[in-house]
C-alpha positions in Angstrom: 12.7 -6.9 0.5 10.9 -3.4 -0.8 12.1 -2.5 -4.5 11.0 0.8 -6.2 8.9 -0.1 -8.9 9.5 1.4 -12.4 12.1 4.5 -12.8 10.8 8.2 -12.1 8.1 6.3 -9.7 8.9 5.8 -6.1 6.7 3.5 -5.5 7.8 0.5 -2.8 6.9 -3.2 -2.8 7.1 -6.5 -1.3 5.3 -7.9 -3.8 4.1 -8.1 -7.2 1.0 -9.4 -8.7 0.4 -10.5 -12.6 -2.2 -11.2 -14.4 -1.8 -14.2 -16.9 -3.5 -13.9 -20.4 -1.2 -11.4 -22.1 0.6 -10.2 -19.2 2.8 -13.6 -18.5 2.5 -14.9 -21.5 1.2 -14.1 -25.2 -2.2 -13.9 -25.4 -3.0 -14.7 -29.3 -0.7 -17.8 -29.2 -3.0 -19.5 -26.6 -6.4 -18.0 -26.7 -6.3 -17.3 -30.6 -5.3 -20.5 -31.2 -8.0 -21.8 -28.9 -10.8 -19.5 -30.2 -10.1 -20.3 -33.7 -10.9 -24.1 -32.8 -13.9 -22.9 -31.2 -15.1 -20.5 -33.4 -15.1 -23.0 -36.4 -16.8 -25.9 -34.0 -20.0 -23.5 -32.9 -20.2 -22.6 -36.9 -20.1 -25.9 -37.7 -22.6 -27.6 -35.1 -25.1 -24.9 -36.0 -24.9 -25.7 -40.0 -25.4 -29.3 -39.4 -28.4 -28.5 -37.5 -30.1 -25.9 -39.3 -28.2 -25.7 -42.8 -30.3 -22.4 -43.7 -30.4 -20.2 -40.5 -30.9 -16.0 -39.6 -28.1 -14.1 -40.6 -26.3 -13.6 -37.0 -23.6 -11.5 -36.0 -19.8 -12.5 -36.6 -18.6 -15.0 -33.7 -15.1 -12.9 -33.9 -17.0 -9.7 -33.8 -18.6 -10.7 -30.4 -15.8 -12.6 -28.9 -13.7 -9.1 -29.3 -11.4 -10.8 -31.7 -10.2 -9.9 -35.5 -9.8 -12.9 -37.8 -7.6 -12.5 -41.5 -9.2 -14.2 -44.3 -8.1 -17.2 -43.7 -9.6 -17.2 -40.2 -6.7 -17.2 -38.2 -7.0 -14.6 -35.0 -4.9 -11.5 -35.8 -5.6 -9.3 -33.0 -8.2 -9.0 -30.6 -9.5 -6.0 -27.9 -8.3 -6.2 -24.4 -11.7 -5.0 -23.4 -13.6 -7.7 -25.2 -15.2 -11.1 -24.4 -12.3 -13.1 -25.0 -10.1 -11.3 -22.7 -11.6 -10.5 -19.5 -14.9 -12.6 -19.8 -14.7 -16.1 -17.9 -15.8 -19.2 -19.7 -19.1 -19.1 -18.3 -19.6 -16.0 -20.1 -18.8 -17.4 -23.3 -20.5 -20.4 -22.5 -23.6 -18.2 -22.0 -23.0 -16.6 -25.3 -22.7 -19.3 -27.2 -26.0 -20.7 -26.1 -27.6 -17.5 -26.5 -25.9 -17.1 -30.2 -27.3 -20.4 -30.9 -30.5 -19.9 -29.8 -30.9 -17.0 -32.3 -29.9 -19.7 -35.1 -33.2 -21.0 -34.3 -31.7 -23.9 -31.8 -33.6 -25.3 -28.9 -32.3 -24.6 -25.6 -31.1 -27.8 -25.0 -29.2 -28.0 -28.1 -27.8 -25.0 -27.7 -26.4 -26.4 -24.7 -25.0 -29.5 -25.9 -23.6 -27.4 -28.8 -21.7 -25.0 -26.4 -20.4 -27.8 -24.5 -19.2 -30.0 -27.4 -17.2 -26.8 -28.8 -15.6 -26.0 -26.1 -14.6 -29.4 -25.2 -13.2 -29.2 -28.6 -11.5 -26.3 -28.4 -10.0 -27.3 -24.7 -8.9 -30.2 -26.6 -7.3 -28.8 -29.3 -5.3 -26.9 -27.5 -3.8 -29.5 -24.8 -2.6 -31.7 -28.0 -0.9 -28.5 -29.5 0.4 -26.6 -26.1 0.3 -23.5 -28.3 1.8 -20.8 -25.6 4.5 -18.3 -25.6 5.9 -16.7 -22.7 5.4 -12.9 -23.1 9.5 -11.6 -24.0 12.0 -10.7 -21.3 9.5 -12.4 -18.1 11.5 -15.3 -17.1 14.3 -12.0 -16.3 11.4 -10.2 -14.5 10.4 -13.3 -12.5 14.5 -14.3 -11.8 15.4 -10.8 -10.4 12.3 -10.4 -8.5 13.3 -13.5 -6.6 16.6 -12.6 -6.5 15.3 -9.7 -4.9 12.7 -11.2 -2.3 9.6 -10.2 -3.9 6.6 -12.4 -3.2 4.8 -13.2 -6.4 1.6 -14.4 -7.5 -0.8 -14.8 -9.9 -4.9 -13.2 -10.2 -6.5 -14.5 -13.3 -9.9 -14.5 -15.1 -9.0 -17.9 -15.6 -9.8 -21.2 -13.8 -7.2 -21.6 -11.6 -6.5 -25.4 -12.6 -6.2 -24.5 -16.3 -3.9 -21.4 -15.2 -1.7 -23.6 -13.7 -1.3 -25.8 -15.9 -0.4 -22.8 -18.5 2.0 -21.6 -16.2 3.8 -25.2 -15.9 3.8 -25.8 -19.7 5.7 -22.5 -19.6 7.8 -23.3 -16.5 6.8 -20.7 -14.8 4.6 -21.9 -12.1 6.9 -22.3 -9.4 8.3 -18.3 -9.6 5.1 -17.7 -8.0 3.6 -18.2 -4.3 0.3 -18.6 -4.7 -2.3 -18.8 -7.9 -5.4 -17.6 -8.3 -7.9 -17.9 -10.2 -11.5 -16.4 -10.5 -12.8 -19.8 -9.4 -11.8 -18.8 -5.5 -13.4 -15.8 -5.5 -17.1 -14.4 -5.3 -16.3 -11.8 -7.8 -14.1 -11.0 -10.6 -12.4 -8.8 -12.0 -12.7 -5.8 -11.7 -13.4 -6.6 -8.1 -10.5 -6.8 -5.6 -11.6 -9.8 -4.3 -8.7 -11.4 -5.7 -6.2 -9.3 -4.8 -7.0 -9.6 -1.1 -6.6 -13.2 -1.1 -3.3 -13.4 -2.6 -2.0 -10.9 -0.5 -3.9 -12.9 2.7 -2.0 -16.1 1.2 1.5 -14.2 0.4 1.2 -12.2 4.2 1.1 -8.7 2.9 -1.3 -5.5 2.4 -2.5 -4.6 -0.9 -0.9 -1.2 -0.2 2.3 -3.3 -0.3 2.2 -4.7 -4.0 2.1 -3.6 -7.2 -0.4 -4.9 -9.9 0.9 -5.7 -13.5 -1.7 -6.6 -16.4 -2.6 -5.6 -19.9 -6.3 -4.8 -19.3 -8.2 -2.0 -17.7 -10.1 -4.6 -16.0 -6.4 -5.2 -14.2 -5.7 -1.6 -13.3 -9.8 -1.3 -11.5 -9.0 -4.3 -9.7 -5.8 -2.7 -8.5 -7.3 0.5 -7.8 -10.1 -1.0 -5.8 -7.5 -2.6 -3.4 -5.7 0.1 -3.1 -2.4 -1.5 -4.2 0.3 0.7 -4.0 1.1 0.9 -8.0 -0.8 -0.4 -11.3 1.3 -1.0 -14.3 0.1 -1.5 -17.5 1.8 -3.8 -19.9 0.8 -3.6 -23.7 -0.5 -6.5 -25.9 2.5 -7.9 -27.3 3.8 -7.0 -30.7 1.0 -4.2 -31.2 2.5 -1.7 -28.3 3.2 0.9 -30.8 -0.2 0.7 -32.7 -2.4 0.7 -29.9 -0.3 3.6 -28.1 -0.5 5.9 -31.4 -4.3 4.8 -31.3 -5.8 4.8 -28.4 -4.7 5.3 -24.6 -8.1 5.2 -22.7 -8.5 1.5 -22.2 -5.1 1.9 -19.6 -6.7 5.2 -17.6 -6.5 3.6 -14.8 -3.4 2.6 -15.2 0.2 4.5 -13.4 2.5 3.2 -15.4 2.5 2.4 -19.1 5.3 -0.1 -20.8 5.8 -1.7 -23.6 7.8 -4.7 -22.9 9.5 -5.9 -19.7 12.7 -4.6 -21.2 11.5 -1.4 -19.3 10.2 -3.2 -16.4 13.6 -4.7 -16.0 15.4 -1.1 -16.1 13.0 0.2 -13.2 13.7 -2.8 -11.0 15.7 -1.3 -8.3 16.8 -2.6 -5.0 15.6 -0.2 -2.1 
C-alpha cells in the first residue's frame, strides 16, 4: 500500500528504508558509550608501551567525537569517523595512530585488535541503546499501513541485528543490511538496490530516512523517490540554528518522528 510521505510532499511509497546509528536508535547511547571504552583502551595500550611518546592528535578529535572533561562523549559530527566510517576504517586508524606513537606495525595491530575487542565487550555486558523517540509508532503504523521496511547500515550486519533485537525492533523490518553484503558503502547505492531486490520493489518506490548526508547520496544515487533527513537526537535545534549543509542533499528535514508520524498518510 502507497502512503504519501511527509505533509506538503506528495511523494508515494511502498516502502521505507532506515538507516540505524542515530536514525533508529540514539546514536551517543551506543557508539559513545562504546567509543569511550575504546578510546581509553588505545590510550592505555600505547602508555604501557612507550610511557614517553610524540604528542599525537586527540583520539576524539579524529574519531569526529567531543568528549566533557570527564571523558564522557557529548556530541559527535555526523560527518565524522565514528559515524559513517566502518570498523575497518577505524581499525586502520588506530593502527596508523599507533604507529605514530612510535609502535611497530605488528603492535599496532594487536593494539587495535585488543581495544576493540574491549570496547565490543564492554558494550554487550552493558546493552547501552536507546531507541530514537516516537519509532516504535513510526514502525507500528507503517505496518499497519503495508509498507515494506528494511534496514541499510554502515554497520556489520550481524552486530546490526543484534542492536535491533536488544531494542525489539528487528522483526518490524523485512530484510537487514549491512555494509558487509555489499561491494561498496555508503554513499554508494549498492545497498539500496539490494534491499529493494530482497523487499520486491524499485528504488523509485521507497523513501530513504537517515541522519547523515552520507544517507541522503546514497538515496540520491538510487534514485529513491524521497530522502528525509532526521536530526541527531536532542541537538535538532542547535545544529539547525548552526549549520544546514551537512543535509543538502536531503528533501525533507525533521526533527523528531513526531513529524514523521503527522505526514504519514494513507493514499
Amino acid at each position: 500500500m502507497a502512503i504519501q510521505l511527509i505533509d506538503g510532499h506528495h511523494a508515494k511509497v511502498k516502502g521505507i528504508l532506515f538507516d540505524k546509528d542515530g536514525t533508529l536508535l540514539n546514536f551517543i547511547s551506543l557508539w559513545g558509550s562504546w567509543c569511550e571504552i575504546l578510546i581509553h583502551q588505545v590510550n592505555k595500550r600505547i602508555e604501557e608501551r612507550i610511557p614517553v611518546h610524540p604528542s599525537l592528535a586527540s583520539l576524539p578529535s579524529i574519531f569526529g567525537v567531543i568528549c566533557d572533561e570527564q571523558g564522557k562523549i557529548v556530541d559527535y559530527d555526523t560527518e565524522g569517523l565514528l559515524s559513517t566510517g566502518t570498523m575497518a576504517d577505524m581499525q586502520s586508524v588506530i593502527i596508523h595512530y599507533s604507529e605514530q606513537a612510535g609502535i611497530g606495525n605488528a603492535e599496532a595491530h594487536v593494539i587495535a585488535y585488543e581495544s576493540m575487542k574491549e570496547a565490543y565487550q564492554g558494550i554487550e555486558r552493558s546493552r547501552p541503546v536507546q531507541a530514537r523517540a516516537n519509532i516504535m509508532d513510526v514502525l507500528a503504523q507503517c505496518r499497519k499501513q503495508g509498507v515494506l521496511l528494511a534496514v541499510v547500515t554502515a554497520d556489520e550486519t550481524d552486530d546490526a541485528v543484534k542492536h535491533l533485537e536488544w531494542l525489539g525492533l528487528s522483526n518490524y523490518f523485512e530484510t537487514i543490511v549491512g555494509t558487509d553484503q555489499v561491494r561498496q558503502g555508503k554513499p554508494s547505492p549498492d545497498m539500496i538496490y539490494l534491499a529493494c531486490e530482497r523487499l520486491g520493489i524499485l528504488p523509485s518506490e521507497v523513501a530513504v530516512i537517515g541522519d547523515t548526508d552520507s544517507d541522503m547520496q546514497m538515496g540520491k544515487a538510487a534514485g529513491v523517490a524521497i530522502t528525509v533527513a532526521i536530526f541527531p537526537e536532542d541537538k535538532a535545534e542547535t545544529r539547525i540554528g548552526r549549520n544546514l549543509m551537512p543535509y543538502r542533499n536531503a528533501d525533507v528535514l525533521i526533527t523528531s518522528y513526531i513529524q514523521l508520524l503527522a505526514g504519514l498518510k494513507m493514499k
